[in-house]
C-alpha positions in Angstrom: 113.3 72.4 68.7 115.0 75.8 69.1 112.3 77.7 67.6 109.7 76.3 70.3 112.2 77.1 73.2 112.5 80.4 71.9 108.6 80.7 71.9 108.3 79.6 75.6 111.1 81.4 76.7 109.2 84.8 75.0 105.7 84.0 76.1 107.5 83.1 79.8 109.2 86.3 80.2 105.8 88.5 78.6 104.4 87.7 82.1 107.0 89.6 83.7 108.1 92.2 82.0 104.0 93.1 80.5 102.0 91.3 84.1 104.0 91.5 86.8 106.0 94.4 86.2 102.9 96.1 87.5 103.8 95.0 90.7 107.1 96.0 90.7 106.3 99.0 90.0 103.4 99.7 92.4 103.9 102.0 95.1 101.4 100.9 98.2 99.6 103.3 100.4 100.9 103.0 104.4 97.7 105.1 105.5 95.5 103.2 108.1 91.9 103.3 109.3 91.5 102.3 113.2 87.8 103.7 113.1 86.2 102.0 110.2 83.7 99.2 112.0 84.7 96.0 110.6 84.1 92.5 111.8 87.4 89.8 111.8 86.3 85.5 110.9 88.0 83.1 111.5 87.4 79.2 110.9 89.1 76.6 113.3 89.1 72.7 112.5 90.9 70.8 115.2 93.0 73.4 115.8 93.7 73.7 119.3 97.4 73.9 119.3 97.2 77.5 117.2 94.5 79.2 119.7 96.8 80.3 122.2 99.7 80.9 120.2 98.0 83.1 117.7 94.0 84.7 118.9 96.0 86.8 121.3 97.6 88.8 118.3 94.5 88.8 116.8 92.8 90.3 120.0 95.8 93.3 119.8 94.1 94.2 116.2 91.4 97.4 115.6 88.0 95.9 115.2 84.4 96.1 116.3 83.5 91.9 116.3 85.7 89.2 116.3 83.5 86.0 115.0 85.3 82.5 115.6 83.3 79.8 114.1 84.1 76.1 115.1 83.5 73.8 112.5 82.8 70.3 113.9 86.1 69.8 116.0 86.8 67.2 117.8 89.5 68.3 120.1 90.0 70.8 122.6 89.3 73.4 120.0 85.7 74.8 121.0 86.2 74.3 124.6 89.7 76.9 124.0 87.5 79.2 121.9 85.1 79.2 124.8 87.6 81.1 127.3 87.7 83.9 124.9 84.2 84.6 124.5 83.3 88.3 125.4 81.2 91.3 124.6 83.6 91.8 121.3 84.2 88.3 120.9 81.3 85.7 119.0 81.7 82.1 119.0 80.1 79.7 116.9 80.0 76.5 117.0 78.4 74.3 113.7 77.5 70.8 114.3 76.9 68.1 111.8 77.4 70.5 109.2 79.7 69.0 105.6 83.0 69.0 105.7 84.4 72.4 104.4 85.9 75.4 105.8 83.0 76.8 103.2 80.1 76.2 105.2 82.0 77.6 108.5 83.0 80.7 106.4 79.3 81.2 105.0 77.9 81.2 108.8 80.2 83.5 109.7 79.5 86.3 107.4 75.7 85.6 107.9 76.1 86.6 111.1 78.5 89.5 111.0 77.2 93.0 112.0 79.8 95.0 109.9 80.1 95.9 105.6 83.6 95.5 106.3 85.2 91.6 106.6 88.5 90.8 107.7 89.3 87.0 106.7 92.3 85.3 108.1 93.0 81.4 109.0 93.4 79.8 112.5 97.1 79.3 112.2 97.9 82.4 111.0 99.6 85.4 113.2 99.5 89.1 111.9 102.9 91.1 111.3 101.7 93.5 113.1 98.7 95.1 115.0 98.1 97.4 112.5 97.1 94.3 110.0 93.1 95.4 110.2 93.5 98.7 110.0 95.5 98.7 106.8 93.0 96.1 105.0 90.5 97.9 106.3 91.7 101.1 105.3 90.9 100.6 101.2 87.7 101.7 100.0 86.8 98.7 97.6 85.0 96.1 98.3 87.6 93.5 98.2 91.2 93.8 99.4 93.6 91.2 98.4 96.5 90.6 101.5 100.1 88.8 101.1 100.4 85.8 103.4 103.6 84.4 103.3 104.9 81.6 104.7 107.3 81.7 108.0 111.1 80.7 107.3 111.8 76.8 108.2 114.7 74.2 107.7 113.9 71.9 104.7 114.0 72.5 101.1 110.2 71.4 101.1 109.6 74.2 103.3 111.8 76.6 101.3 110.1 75.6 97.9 106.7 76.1 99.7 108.0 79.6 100.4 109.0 79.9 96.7 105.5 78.8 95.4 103.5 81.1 97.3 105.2 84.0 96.5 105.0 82.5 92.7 101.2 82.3 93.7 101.2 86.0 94.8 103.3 87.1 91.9 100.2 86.2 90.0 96.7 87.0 91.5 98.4 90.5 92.8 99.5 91.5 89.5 96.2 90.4 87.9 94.5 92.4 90.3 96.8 95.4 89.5 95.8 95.1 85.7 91.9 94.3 86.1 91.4 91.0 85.9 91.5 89.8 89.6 91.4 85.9 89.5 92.1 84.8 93.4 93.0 85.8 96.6 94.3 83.6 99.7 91.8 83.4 102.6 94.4 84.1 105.4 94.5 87.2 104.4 91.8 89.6 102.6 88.8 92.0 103.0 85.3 91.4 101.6 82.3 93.4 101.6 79.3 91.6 103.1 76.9 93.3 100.8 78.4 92.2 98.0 79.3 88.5 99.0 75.7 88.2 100.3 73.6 90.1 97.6 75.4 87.5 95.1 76.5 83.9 96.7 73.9 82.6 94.3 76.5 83.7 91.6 79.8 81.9 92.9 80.3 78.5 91.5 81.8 75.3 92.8 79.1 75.4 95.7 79.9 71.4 95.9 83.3 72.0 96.6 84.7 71.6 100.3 86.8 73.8 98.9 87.4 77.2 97.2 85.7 79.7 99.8 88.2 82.3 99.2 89.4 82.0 95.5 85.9 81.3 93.3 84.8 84.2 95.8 87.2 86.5 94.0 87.3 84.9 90.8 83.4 85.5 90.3 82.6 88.6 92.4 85.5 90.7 92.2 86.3 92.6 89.2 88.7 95.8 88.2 86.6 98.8 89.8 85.5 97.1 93.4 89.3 95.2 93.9 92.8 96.6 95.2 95.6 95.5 96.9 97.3 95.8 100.1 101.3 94.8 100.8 102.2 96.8 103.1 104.3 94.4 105.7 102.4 95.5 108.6 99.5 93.6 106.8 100.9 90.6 105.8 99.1 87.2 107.4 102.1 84.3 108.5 101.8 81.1 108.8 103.9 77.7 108.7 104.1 76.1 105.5 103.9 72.0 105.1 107.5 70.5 105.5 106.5 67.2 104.5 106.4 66.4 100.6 103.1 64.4 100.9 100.7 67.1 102.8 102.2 70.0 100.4 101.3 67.7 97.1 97.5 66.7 99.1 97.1 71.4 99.8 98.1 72.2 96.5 96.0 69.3 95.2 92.9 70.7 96.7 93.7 74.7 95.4 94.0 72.9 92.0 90.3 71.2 92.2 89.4 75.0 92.2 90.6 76.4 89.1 88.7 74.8 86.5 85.7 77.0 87.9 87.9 80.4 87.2 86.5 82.1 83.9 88.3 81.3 80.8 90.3 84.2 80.7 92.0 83.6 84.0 92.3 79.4 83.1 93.9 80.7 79.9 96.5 82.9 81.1 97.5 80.5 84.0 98.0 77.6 81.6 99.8 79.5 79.4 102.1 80.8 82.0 103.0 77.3 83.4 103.3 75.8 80.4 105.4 77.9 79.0 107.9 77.4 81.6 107.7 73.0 81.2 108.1 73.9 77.2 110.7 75.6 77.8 112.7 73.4 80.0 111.8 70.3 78.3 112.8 71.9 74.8 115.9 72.5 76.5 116.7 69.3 77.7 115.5 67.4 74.7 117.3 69.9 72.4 120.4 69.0 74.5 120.3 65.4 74.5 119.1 65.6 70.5 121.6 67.4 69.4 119.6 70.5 68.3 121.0 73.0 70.8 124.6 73.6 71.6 125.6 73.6 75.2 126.3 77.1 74.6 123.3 78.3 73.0 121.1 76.2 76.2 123.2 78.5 78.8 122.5 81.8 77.2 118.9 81.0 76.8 118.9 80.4 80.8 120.6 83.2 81.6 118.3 85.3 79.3 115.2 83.4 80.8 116.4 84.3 84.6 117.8 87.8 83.7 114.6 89.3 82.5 112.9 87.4 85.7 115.4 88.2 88.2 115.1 92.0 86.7 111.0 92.2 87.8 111.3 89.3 90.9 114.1 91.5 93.2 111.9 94.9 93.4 108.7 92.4 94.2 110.8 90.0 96.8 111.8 93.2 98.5 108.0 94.8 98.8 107.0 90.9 100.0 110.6 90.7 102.3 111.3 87.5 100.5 114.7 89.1 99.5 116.5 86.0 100.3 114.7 83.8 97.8 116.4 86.1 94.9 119.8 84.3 95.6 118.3 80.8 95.6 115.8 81.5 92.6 118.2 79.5 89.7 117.3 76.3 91.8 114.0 76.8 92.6 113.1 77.9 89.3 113.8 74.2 87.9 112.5 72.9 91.2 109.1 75.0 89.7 109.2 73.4 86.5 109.6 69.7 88.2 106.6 70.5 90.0 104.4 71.5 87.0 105.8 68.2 85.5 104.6 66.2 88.2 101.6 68.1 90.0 98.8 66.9 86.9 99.7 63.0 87.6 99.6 63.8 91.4 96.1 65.4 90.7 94.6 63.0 88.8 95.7 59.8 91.6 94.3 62.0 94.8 91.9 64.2 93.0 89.6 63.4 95.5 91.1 64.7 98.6 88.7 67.6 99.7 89.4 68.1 103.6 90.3 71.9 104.9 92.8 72.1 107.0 
């Protein structure tokens, strides 16, 4: 039993100190563009409540066309887009289209007269209003953003924190070591060109789901992709404080992933399972028999030493700072949710709705 925990705990910490020590490490460019031409999408379903609150900050931003496209609401949503329709300003509104933010996304960059696309979600408010000038600023045709989630009471809210920066621990440093794999759609750059010339090319076409990350996964590559973390540019939103609708969003980013290429499916199962081997050899060792109390403690320590060493220079470039002191717990709350996230899957595999 020993020898596999040791194993685990090796392959476990290889991600950070070969992967995601990248990150650490990388120093990001603060320059901005205000007078590249780019066009901004955005996707609403039912979301009325978030117009209001957040378009106005969108509105402060640097950009040529704003394209809103309404996707089959049936609230107050189009009627609210309506009001801020102007020369600058684009609505659309799709009827009796799937369900899907996909479809609403694809319209949108049909119709977009700029290269340069600025991708957020409805509920989402910029950092700053220098957000589309730094994402804009890059060269490449993809940008990958950081949108992290806005601080709440709850420890469902704090471990949704914790899993997106997990999330972003991963498809950033990929992208630092040239095998982008994902990026989130509330925040990132795309070239139209490029999306367009090859939509053919992107699978899981039959998925409601997946617009932003089998986008990446299949177009992007290590010489058209970069990143972008500077805070001005990160993309906040409120994450889901119930247990039930995080499970059902995390269930529907999971029907995704068998569509990555094998190298990225490879290297994300290996990382998760290497942390439930590692906990599970630990408990089982300790109830066996096979590892001293001891011998369990140092391994932990070891296991959260090496991560803590490559997590506190990354928390601070993300300003999730204070998830460093609470990282012990939700490190086993991390490995509880690999345990049950694949029986969770397979009961509500079939939940596909956007929201």
């Amino acid at each position: 039993m020993i020898i596999v925990v040791l194993i685990s705990l090796a392959i476990h910490c290889a991600f950070y100190l070969i992967i995601f020590s990248r990150l650490a490490l990388y120093q990001e460019d603060s320059k901005a563009e205000t007078n590249k031409k780019s066009s901004i999408i955005i996707c609403y379903k039912n979301e009325e409540e978030d117009i209001n609150e957040n378009l106005p900050l969108i509105l402060q931003q640097s950009f040529e066309e704003l394209i809103l496209v309404d996707d089959n609401s049936t609230d107050n949503t189009l009627e609210r887009l309506n009001t801020y329709d102007s020369k600058k300003v684009r609505i659309l509104a799709l009827q009796n289209t799937s369900a899907g933010k996909k479809k609403a996304l694809a319209k949108g960059i049909q119709v977009a007269d700029n290269d340069i696309i600025l991708l957020t979600d409805a509920d989402c408010r910029p950092a700053s209003q220098y957000w589309s000038a730094l994402m804009g600023y890059r060269d490449t045709p993809f940008v990958l953003g950081y949108g992290p989630m806005n601080k709440v009471k709850g420890i469902v809210g704090l471990f949704s924190r914790f899993e997106t920066y997990i999330t972003a621990l991963q498809y950033l440093s990929y992208a630092l070591i040239g095998i982008p794999y994902m990026g989130v759609g509330r925040n990132m750059r795309i070239d139209k060109e490029t999306v367009v010339t090859n939509k053919d090319k992107v699978k899981g076409s039959n998925l409601a789901s997946g617009d932003d990350d089998l986008m990446i996964n299949t177009l992007a590559n290590k010489d058209n992709t970069t990143i972008c973390i500077h805070s001005d540019s990160f993309m906040y939103s409120n994450p889901k404080t119930t247990l039930k609708s995080f499970l059902n969003q995390k269930t529907r980013h999971i029907s995704t992933s068998v569509y990555y290429r094998p190298i990225h499916q490879i290297l994300l199962t290996l990382f998760s399972a290497s942390q439930l081997i590692f906990f599970i050899g630990l408990i089982l060792g300790l109830v066996l028999g096979t590892i001293t109390f001891k011998i369990a403690l140092l391994l932990l320590v070891t296991k959260w030493v090496i991560q803590q060493a490559i997590n506190l220079p990354i928390m601070k470039k993300l300003k999730e700072e204070d998830l460093f002191w609470k990282f012990p717990i939700l490190d086993v709350l991390f490995f509880v949710y690999l345990l049950v996230m694949p029986f969770y899957y397979f009961i509500n595999k079939n939940n596909s709705r956007w929201s």
